[in-house]
C-alpha positions, 0 to 999 in steps of 0.5 A: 450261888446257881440260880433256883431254877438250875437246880430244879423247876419249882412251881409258884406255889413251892417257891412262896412257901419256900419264901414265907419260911424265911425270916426277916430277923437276919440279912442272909435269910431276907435276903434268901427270902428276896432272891426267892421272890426273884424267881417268883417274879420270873414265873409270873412274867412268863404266867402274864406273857402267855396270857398276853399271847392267849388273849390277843389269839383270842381277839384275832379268831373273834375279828376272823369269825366275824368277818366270815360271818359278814362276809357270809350273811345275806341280810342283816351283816352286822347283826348276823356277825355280831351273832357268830361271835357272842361266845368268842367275845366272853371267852375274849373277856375272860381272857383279858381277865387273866391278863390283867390278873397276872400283869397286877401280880407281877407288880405285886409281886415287884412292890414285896420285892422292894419292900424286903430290899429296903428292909434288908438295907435297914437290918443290914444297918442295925447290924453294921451299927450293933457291931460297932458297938454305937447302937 
């Protein structure tokens, strides 16, 4: 089978939709359901990866900032550097937020992923006993 994203670049949003639409009564639609998911969890490794990158840019033009204002300051260094650097900071801080937001939803993520395997793994054991006829 070609991996969802050979075929086409589905969004976040597309591919839990996609996902929410199958149904957990049957290995073959559970297991559509996972490999969905899947894709999911590479989009949101790459989500948590640029946030990753965004706020270490972040953290590195607050440090330079900082130092230029040190460096640049007369009188009160430290204070006047702090001064410079207070809306790099929130901006920092926000961007620590995404960071974090996107690193628990691939956990997240990875805990449903884990989950519907076991469930698969269940449903393909009442299918195989049902078959058998010792259910």
């Amino acid at each position: 089978m070609v991996a969802l994203s050979l075929k086409k670049q589905y969004t976040l949003g597309e591919l839990y939709s996609l996902a929410d639409q199958c149904s957990h009564d049957y290995p073959a639609t559970l297991a559509r359901k996972i490999e969905l998911l899947t894709e999911v969890q590479i989009l949101l490794g790459r989500k948590a990866a640029e946030a990753v990158r965004d706020y270490k840019k972040k953290y590195a033009e607050r440090k330079r900032v900082y130092a230029e204002a040190y460096i640049a300051a007369k009188n009160l260094r430290e204070q006047r550097a702090e001064l410079a650097v207070i809306e790099l900071r929130i901006q920092e801080a926000d961007a620590e937020a995404d960071k974090v937001r996107w690193n628990n939803a691939v956990e997240s993520n990875d805990q449903v992923i884990n989950s519907l395997k076991y469930s698969l793994k269940v449903l393909l054991a009442e299918f195989g006993s049902s078959a058998s006829g010792t259910r």
